[in-house]
C-alpha positions as CSV (number, residue, x, y, z in Angstrom):
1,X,163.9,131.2,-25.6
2,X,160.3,132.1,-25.4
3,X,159.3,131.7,-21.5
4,X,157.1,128.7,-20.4
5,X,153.4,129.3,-19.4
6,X,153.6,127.3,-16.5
7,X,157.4,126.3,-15.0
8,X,158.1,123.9,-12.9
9,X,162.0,123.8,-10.6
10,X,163.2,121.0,-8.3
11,X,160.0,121.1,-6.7
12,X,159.7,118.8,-3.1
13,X,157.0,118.2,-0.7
14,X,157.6,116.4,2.3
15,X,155.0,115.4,5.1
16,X,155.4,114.4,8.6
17,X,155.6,110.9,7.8
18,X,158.3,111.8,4.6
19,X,158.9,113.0,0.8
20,X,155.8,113.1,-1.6
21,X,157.7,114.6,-4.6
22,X,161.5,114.9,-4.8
23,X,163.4,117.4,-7.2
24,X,160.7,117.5,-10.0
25,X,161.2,119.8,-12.9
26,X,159.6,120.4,-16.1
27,X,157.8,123.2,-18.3
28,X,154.8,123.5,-20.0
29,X,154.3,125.6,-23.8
30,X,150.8,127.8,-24.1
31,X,148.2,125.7,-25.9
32,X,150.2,122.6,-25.5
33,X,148.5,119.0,-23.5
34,X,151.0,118.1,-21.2
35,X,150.0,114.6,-19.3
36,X,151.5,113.2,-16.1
37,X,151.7,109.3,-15.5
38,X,152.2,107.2,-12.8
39,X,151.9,104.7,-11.0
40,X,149.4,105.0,-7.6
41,X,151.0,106.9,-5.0
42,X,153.7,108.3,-7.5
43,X,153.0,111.9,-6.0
44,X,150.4,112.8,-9.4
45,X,147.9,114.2,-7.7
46,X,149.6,116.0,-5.0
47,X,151.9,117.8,-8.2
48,X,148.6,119.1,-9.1
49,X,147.5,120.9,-6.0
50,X,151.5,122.6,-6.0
51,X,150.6,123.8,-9.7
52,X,147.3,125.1,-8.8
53,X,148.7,127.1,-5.9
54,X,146.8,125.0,-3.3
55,X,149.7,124.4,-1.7
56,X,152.9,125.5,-1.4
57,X,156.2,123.3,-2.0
58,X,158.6,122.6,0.9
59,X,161.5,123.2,-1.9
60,X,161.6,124.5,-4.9
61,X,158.7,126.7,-7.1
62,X,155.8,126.7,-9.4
63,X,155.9,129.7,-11.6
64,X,152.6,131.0,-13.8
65,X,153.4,133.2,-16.5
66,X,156.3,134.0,-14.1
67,X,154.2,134.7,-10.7
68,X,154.6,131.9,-7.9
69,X,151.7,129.9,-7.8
70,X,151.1,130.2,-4.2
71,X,150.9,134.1,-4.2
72,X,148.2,134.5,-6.8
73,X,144.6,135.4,-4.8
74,X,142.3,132.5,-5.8
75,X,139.2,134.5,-7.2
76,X,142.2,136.0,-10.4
77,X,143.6,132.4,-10.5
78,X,139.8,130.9,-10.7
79,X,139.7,133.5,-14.1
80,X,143.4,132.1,-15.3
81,X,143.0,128.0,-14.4
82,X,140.1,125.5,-13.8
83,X,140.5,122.1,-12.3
84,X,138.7,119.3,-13.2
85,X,138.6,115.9,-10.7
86,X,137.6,112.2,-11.2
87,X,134.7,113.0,-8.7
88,X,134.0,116.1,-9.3
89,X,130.5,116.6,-8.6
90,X,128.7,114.7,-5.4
91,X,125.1,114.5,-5.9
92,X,124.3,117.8,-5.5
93,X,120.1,119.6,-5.5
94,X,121.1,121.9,-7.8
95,X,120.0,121.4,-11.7
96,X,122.7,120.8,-14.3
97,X,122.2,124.0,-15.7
98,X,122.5,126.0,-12.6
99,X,126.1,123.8,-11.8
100,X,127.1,125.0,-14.9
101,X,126.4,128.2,-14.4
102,X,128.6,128.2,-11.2
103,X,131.3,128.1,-13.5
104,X,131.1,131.7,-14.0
105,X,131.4,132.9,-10.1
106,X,134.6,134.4,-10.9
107,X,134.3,136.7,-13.2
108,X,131.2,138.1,-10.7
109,X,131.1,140.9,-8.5
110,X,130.2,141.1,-4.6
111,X,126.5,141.4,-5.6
112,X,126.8,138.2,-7.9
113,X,125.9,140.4,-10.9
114,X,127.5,139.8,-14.6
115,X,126.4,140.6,-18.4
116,X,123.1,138.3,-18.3
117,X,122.6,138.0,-22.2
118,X,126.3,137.4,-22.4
119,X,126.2,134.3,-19.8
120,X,123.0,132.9,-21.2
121,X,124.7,132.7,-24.3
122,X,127.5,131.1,-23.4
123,X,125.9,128.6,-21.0
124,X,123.6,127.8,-23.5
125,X,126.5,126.6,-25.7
126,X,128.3,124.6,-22.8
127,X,124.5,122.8,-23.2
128,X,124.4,122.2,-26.4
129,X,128.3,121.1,-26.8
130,X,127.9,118.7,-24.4
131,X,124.4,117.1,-25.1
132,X,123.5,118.5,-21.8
133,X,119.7,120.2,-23.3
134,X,117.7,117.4,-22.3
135,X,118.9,117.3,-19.0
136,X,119.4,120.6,-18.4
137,X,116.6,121.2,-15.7
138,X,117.1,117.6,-14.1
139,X,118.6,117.5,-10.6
140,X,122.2,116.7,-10.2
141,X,121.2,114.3,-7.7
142,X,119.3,111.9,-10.3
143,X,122.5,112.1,-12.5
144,X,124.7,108.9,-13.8
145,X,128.2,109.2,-12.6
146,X,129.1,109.9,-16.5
147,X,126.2,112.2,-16.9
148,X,128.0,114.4,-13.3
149,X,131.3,114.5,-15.1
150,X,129.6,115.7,-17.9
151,X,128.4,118.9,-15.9
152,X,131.3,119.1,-13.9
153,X,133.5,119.4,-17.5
154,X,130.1,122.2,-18.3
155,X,131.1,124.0,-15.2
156,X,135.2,124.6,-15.8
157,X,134.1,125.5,-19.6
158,X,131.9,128.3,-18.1
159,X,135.0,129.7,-16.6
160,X,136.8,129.9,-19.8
161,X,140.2,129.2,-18.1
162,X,143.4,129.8,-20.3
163,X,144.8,126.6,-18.2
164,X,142.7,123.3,-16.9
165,X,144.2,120.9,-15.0
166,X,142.8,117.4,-15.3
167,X,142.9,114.6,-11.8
168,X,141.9,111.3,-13.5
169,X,138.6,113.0,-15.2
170,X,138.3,109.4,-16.6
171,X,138.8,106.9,-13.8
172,X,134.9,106.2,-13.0
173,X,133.4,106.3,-16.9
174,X,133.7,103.8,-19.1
175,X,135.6,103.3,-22.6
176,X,132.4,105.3,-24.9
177,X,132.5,107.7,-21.8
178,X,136.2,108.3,-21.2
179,X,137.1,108.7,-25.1
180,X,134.1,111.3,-25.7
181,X,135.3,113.1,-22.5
182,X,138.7,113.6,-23.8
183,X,137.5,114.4,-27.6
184,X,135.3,117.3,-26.1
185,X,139.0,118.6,-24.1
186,X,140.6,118.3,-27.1
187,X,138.2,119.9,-29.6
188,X,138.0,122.9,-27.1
189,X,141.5,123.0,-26.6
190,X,142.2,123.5,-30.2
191,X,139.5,126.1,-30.7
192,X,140.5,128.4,-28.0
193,X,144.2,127.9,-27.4
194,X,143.8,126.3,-23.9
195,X,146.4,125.1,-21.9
196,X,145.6,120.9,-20.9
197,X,147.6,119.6,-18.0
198,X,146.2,116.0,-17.2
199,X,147.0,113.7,-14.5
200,X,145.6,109.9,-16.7
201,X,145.6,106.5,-15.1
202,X,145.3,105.1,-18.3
203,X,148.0,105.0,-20.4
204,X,146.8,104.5,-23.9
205,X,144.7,107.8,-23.3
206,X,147.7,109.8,-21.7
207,X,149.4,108.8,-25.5
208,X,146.5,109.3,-28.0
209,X,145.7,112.7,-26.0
210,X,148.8,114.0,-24.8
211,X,152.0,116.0,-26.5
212,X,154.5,115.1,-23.9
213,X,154.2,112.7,-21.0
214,X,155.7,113.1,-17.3
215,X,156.3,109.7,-15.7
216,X,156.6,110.2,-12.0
217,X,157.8,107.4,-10.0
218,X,157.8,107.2,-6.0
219,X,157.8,111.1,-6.1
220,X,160.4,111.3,-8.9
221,X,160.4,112.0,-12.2
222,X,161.4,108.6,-14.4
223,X,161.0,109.9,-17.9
224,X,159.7,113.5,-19.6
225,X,159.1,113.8,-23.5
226,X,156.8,112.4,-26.5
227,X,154.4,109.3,-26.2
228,X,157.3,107.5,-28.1
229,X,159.9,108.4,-26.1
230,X,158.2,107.3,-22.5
231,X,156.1,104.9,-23.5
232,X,158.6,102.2,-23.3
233,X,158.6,98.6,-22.3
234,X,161.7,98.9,-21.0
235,X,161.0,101.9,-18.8
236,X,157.1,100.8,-17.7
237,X,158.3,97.6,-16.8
238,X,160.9,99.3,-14.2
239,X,157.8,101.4,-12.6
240,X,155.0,99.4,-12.8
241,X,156.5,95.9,-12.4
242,X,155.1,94.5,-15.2
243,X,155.9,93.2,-18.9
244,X,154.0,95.5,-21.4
245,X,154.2,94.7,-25.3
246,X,154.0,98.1,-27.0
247,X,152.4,98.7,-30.3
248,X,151.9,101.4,-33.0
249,X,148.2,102.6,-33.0
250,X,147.3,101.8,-36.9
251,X,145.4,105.3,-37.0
252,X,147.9,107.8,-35.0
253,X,150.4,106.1,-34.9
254,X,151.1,106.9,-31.0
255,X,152.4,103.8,-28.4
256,X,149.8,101.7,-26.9
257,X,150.4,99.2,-24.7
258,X,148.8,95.5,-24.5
259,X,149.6,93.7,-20.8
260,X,151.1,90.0,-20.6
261,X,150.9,89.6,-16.9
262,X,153.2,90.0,-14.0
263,X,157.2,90.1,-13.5
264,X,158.2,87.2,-12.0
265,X,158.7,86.8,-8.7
266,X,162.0,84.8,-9.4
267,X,164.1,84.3,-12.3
């Protein structure tokens, strides 16, 4: 069996005041988009930092291309994986294309010094791509929230990462913004091979987007495998409490959920 890009064993994190994440196992294929549910709490974000190598697990390991994620130095990582976060720019006095730019800091040396024609190329793409041309010389700090996430997703593209790991890139945008955003991951996912690992709130996107689905559940995992096969009423109604009526999306044909309120409280 071919070996998994990123692999996941019986990882568990506990804090002073207890267990985050408890015995969670999975793998992830090379050019796959691999999304992880949950409800709040549920231990999604914290999974991220352990695959990113920000932190370490208290059991268990996080192998990349076979290496522990924890002993890679974070300059080669920055070259390997790019993170993207549901805030991921503050209002910053930097101009868009100069964020974007930042994005290629690792590939740098100590005097800051890379092929010029080479970057100015490629940043100038990023631009384009993402309708960034008009804006290009603005101030960060005059930005939209959507129009920051639009440079922040500029600035992991300019570090051409195999991997990118995705924290709720959607959460503050709304529906035009958040389905643009993940077309734009997905177009450049298929054009270069790249590696999507996304933590999604919602879960219509996590199934129109995603290949295979992690549900965590108080630091566990409830459910790994296809939008069909975790997208269940049956299953979301156990974690989130609630009754969801699932449908077939007439286009894709993937799960997607429509709410009918609250369980009750008594029978």
């Amino acid at each position: 069996m071919e070996q998994a890009l990123i692999y996941a064993d019986s990882l568990s994190l506990v804090y002073s005041t207890g267990p985050v994440l408890n015995g969670v196992s999975f793998s992830v294929a090379a050019g796959e988009c691999f999304g992880i549910i949950g409800p709040n709490g549920s231990g999604k974000s914290t999974l991220l930092k352990l695959l990113s190598g920000v932190m370490k697990p208290t059991k268990g390991v996080v192998l990349l291309e076979g290496k522990p994620a924890h002993r890679y130095p974070r300059k080669p990582l920055a070259r390997w994986m790019a993170v993207l976060q549901q805030d991921a720019l503050p209002p910053l006095d930097f101009t868009v294309r100069e964020v974007i730019e930042m994005g290629r800091f690792p590939f740098q040396n100590w005097l800051g010094d890379e092929g010029r024609s080479r970057t100015e190329a490629l940043i100038d793409g990023i631009v384009e791509r993402l309708q960034l041309r008009e804006l290009q010389h603005r101030s960060v700090s005059l930005l939209s929230g959507g129009e920051r996430q639009r440079v922040a997703l500029g600035k992991v593209m300019a570090q051409e990462p195999s991997v990118l790991l995705l924290d709720e890139p959607t959460t503050y945008l709304d529906i035009g913004y958040q389905v643009q955003m993940m077309e734009w991951i997905r177009q450049w996912q298929q054009e270069s091979g790249l590696t999507v690992i996304a933590v999604l709130h919602d879960l219509n996107l996590a199934a129109q987007y995603c290949g295979r689905l992690l549900l965590l559940n108080g630091g566990a995992v409830e459910g790994t495998g296809t939008p069909d096969e975790v997208i269940r009423a049956d299953l979301l109604e156990r974690v989130y409490g609630t009754m969801p009526i699932v449908l077939e999306h007439p286009v894709s044909g993937v799960p997607q959920l429509l709410l009918q309120g609250k369980r009750p409280l008594t029978e």
